[in-house]
C-alpha positions in Angstrom: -65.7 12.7 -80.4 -67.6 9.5 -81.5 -64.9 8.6 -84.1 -61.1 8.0 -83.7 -59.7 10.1 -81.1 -57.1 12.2 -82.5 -53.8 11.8 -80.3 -54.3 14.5 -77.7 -51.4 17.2 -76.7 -51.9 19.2 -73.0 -51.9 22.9 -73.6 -48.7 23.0 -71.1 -48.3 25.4 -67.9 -47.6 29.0 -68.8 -51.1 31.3 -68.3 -53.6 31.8 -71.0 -57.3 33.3 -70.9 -60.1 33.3 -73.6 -62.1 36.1 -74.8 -64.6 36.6 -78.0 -64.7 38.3 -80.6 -67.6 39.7 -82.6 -69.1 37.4 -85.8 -71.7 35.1 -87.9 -73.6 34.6 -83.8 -73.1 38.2 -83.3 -77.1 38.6 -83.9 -77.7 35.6 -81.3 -76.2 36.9 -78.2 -77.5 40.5 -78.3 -76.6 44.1 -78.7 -75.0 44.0 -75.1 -71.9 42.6 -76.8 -68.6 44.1 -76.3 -65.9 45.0 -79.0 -62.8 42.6 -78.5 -60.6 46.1 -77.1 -63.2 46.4 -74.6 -63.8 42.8 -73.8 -59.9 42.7 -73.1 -59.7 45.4 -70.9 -62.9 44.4 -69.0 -61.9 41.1 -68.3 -57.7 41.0 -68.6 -57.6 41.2 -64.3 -59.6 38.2 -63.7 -56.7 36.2 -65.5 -54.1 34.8 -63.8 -50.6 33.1 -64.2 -50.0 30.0 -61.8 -46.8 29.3 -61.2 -46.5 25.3 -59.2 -43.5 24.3 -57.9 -41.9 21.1 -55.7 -41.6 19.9 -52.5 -38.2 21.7 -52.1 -39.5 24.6 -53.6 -38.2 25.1 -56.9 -40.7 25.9 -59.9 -42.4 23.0 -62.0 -43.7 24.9 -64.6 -46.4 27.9 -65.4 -50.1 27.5 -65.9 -53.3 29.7 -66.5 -56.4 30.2 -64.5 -59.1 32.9 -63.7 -61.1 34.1 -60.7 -64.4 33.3 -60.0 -65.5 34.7 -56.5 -64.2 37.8 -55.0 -63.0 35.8 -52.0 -60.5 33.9 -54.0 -61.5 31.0 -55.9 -59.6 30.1 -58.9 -60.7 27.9 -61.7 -57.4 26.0 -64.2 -56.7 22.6 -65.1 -56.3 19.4 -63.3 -52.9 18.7 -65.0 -51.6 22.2 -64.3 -51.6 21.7 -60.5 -51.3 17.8 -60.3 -47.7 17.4 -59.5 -47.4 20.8 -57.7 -46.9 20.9 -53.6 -47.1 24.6 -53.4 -48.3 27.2 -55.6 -48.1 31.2 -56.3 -50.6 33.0 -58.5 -49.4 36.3 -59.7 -52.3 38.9 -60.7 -52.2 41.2 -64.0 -51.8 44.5 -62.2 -48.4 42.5 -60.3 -49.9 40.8 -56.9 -48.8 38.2 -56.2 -50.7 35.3 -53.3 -49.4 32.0 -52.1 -52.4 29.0 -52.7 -53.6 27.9 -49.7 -54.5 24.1 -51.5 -57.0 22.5 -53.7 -60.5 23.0 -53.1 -61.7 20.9 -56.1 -59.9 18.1 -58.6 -61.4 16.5 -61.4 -59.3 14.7 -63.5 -61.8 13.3 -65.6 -62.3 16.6 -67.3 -58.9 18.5 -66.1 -60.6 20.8 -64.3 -59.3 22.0 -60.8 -60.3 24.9 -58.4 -57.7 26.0 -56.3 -58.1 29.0 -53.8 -55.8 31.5 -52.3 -56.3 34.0 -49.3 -57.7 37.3 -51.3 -60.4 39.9 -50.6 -62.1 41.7 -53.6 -60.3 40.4 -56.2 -62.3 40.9 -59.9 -64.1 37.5 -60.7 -65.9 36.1 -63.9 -69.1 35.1 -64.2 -69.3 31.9 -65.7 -71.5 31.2 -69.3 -74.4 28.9 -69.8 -72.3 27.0 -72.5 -75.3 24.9 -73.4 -76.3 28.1 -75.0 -73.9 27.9 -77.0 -73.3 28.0 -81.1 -72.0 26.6 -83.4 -69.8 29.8 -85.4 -70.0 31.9 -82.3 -66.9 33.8 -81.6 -64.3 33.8 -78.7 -61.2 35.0 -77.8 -58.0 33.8 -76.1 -55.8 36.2 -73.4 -53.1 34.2 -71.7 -49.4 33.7 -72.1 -48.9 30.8 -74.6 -44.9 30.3 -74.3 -44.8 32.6 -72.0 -46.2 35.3 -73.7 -48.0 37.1 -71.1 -51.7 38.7 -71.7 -51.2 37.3 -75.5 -54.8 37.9 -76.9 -56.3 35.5 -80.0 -59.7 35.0 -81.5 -61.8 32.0 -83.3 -64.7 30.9 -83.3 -66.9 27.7 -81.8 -65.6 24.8 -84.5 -67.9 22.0 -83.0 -69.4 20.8 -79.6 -67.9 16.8 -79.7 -68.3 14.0 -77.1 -64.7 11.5 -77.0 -65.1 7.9 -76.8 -65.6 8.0 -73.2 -68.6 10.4 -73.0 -66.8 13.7 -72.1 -68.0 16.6 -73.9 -65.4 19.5 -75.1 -65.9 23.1 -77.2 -63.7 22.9 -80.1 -62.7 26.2 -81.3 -60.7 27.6 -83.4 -59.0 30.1 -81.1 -55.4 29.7 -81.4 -54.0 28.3 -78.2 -50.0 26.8 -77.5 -48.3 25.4 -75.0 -48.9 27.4 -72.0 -52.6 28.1 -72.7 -53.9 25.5 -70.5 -56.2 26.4 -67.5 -57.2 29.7 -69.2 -60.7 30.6 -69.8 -63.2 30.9 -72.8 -65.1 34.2 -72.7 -68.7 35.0 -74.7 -68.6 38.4 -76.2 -70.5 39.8 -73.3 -67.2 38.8 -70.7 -68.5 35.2 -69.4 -66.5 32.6 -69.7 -68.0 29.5 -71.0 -65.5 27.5 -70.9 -61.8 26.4 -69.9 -58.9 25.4 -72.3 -57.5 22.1 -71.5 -56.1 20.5 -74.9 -55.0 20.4 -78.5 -55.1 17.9 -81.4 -51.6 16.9 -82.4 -52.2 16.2 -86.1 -53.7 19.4 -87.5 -53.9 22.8 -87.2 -56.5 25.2 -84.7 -58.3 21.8 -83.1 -58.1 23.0 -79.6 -60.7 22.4 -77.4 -62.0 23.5 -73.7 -63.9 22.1 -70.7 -68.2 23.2 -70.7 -68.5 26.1 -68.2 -71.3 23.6 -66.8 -69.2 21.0 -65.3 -67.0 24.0 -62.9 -70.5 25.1 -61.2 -70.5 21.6 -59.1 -67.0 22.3 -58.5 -67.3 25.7 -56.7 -70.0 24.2 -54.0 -66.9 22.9 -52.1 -65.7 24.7 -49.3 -62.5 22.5 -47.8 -59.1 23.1 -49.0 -57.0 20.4 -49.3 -52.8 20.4 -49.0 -51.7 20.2 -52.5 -50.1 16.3 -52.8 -52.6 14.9 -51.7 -56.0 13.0 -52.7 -59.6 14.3 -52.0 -59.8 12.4 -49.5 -56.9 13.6 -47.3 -55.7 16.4 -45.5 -59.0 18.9 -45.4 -58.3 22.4 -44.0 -61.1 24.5 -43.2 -61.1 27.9 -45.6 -62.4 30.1 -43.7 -61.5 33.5 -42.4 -58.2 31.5 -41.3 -57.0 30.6 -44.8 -55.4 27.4 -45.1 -56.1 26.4 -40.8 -58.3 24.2 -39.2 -59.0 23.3 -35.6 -58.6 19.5 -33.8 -59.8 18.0 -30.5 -58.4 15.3 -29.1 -60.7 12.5 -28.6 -58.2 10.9 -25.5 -56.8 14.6 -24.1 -59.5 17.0 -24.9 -56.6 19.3 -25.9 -57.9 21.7 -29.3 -54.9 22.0 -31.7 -54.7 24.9 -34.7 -53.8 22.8 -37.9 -52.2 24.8 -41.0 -50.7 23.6 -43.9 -47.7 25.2 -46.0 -47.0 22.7 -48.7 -45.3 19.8 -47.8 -45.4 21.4 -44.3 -47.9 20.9 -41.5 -48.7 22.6 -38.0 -50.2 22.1 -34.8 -50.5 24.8 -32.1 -52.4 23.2 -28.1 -54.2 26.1 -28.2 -57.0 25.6 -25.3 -54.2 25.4 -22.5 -55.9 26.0 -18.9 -56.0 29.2 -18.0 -53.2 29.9 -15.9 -50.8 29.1 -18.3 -52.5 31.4 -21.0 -51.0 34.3 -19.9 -47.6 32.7 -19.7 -44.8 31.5 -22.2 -46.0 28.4 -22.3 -46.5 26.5 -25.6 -46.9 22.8 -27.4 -45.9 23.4 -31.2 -45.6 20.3 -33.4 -43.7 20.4 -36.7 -44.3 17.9 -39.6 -43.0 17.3 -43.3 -44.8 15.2 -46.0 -43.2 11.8 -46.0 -44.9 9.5 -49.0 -48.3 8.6 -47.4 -47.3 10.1 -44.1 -46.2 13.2 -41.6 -43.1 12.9 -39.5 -41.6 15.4 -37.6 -41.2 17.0 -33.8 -43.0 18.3 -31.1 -41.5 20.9 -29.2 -42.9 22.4 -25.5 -41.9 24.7 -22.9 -44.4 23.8 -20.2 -44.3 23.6 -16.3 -43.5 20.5 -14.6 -44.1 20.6 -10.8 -42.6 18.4 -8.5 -41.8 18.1 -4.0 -38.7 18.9 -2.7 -37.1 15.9 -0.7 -34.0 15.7 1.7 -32.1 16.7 -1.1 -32.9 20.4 -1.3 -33.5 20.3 2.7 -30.0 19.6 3.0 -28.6 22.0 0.1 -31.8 25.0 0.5 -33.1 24.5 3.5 -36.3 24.0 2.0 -38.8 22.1 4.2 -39.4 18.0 3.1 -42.6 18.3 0.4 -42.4 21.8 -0.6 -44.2 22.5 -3.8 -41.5 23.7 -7.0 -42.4 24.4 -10.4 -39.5 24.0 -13.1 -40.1 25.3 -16.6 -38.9 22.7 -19.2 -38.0 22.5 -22.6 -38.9 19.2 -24.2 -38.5 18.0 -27.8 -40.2 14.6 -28.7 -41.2 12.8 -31.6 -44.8 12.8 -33.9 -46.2 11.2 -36.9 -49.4 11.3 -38.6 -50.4 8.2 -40.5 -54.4 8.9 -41.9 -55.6 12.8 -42.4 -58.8 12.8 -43.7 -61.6 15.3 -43.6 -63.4 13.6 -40.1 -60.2 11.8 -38.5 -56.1 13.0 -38.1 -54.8 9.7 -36.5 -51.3 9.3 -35.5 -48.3 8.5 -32.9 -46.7 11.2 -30.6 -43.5 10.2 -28.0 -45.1 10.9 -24.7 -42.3 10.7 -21.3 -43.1 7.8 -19.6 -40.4 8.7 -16.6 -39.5 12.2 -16.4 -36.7 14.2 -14.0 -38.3 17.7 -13.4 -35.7 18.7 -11.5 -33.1 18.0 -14.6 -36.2 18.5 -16.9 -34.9 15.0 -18.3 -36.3 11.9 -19.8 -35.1 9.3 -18.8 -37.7 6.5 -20.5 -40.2 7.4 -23.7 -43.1 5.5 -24.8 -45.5 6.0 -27.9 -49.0 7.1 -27.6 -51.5 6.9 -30.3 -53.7 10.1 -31.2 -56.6 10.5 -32.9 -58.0 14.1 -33.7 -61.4 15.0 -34.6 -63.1 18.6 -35.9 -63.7 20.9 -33.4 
């Protein structure tokens, strides 16, 4: 909007979608157009409610979103997932799926893509919304206040530009607190845009987010840990959900990465072969602390050592006999930089160690640095 910018109020966190209704543009987009009982029932499972809660687990608050690829992909707002560090999006026929991260986050025009592990789930097409009119007609589904699958209508009130350049539908679909993240569907079932805000000083000035500025969005194809910036703490989201594998550059040991929140994991998982077989294992635990990952390693791994005049005397064993002893160790880790290319860090390492008492008796810290496999 080239004038004064009204004083701008968030649509809040409880779930909302948009859908149209038939009117003056009716003639413009065609006779392929849907009546608003059948747009709702065509498009009400895309929908979704996104509930984000803290680092201890407890729930934030509720926001809106809908699907865009069968494989998961979920288009809300920026604001609705900014302060979460974990997420669970519950489906209209009851499923529910834990969000593996962020795949996309732009504040700029509080849009977000977020993407959880599900297989042929029912996605939206997205609009062209510069095709769109002024006085064509859309429809709200969501749950304003909680409302669940609440349905509204309006029409397109304006296309404005704010004193910074960013473009926004206004329309006059209603839309409360809770709307926000929900989308803005055509008559024929697209959505053409995403409800973000509302005007504080009047009544039905809401507005939502151009369908053409998601499609950028949904070309990226690394989730990131909710928490943290776009520049952090990548996880591969492939077939493995929210997992990613790490060589070390100094040990040439691969570790499995996955994040859970404000949780991380690493798993050696290229151990030589004759331990693979075996209960061996190298499992490292770590918990978000401000800019960085502290927590413990934990291994049960063979230690060999030679027999001396110790067990000749109390076995009988012969002076240099080979023994293997199976120890548990527990030693320290943290992760300072995660970043899409580099993990770089500091793990305790036993600098003296007693296989016989599998004890150590002197620690000393070893940096890491972990690259994509």
């Amino acid at each position: 909007m080239k004038s004064r910018r009204p004083r701008l109020i968030g649509l809040g966190l409880s779930a909302l979608a948009l859908a149209s209704v038939c009117g003056p543009a009716a003639s413009q987009q065609g006779p392929q157009q849907a009546t608003v009982p059948e747009l709702v029932k065509a498009t009400l499972d895309s929908v979704v409610l996104i509930i984000v809660s803290d680092s201890l687990g407890k729930p934030l608050a509720e926001g809106s979103g809908f699907i865009v690829s069968s494989d998961g992909r979920i288009v809300t707002n920026h604001h609705v997932i900014a302060d979460a560090r974990s997420a669970v999006v519950r489906l209209n026929n009851g499923a529910n799926f834990t969000v593996d991260g962020v795949l996309a986050d732009d504040s700029t025009h509080d849009l977000a893509v977020i993407k959880v592990p599900g297989k042929n789930l029912p996605p939206l097409a997205l609009a062209n919304s510069d095709h769109l009119a002024v006085g064509d007609h859309v429809v709200a589904i969501g749950s304003p206040l909680g409302l669940e699958n609440s349905v509204s209508d309006g029409i397109v009130s304006a296309i404005r530009e704010d004193d910074r350049g960013v473009q926004w539908i206004q329309t006059t679909a209603a839309a409360s607190h809770g709307n926000s993240g929900g989308p803005l569907l055509t008559m024929d079932g697209k959505a053409v845009g995403v409800l973000t805000w509302k005007a504080s000083a009047g009544e039905n000035l809401n507005f939502a987010v151009p369908s053409k500025l998601v499609d950028p969005l949904l070309t990226n194809s690394v989730v990131r840990i909710f928490g943290t910036r776009s520049e952090e703490a990548p996880i591969s989201s492939g077939s493995g959900g929210n997992t990613s594998t790490r060589t070390s550059v100094t040990s040439g040991r691969d570790f499995r990465l996955r994040a859970d929140g404000d949780y991380l994991y690493a798993e050696w998982v290229n151990m030589p072969v004759p331990l693979q077989s075996t209960a061996a294992f190298a499992r490292s635990e770590l918990k978000r602390d401000g800019e960085k990952w502290i927590g413990k390693t934990r291994s049960y791994l063979p230690c060999e050592y030679r027999s001396s005049y110790f067990e000749f005397w109390t076995t009988g064993q012969r002076k240099g006999t080979s023994n293997v002893k199976w120890c548990s160790i527990e030693s320290d880790i943290r992760i300072d930089k995660l970043s899409d290319n580099r993990i770089e860090g500091v793990n305790g390492t036993p600098a003296q160690f007693d296989c016989r008492k599998c004890q150590v008796s002197k620690w000393e810290s070893q940096p890491f640095t972990w690259i994509p496999k």
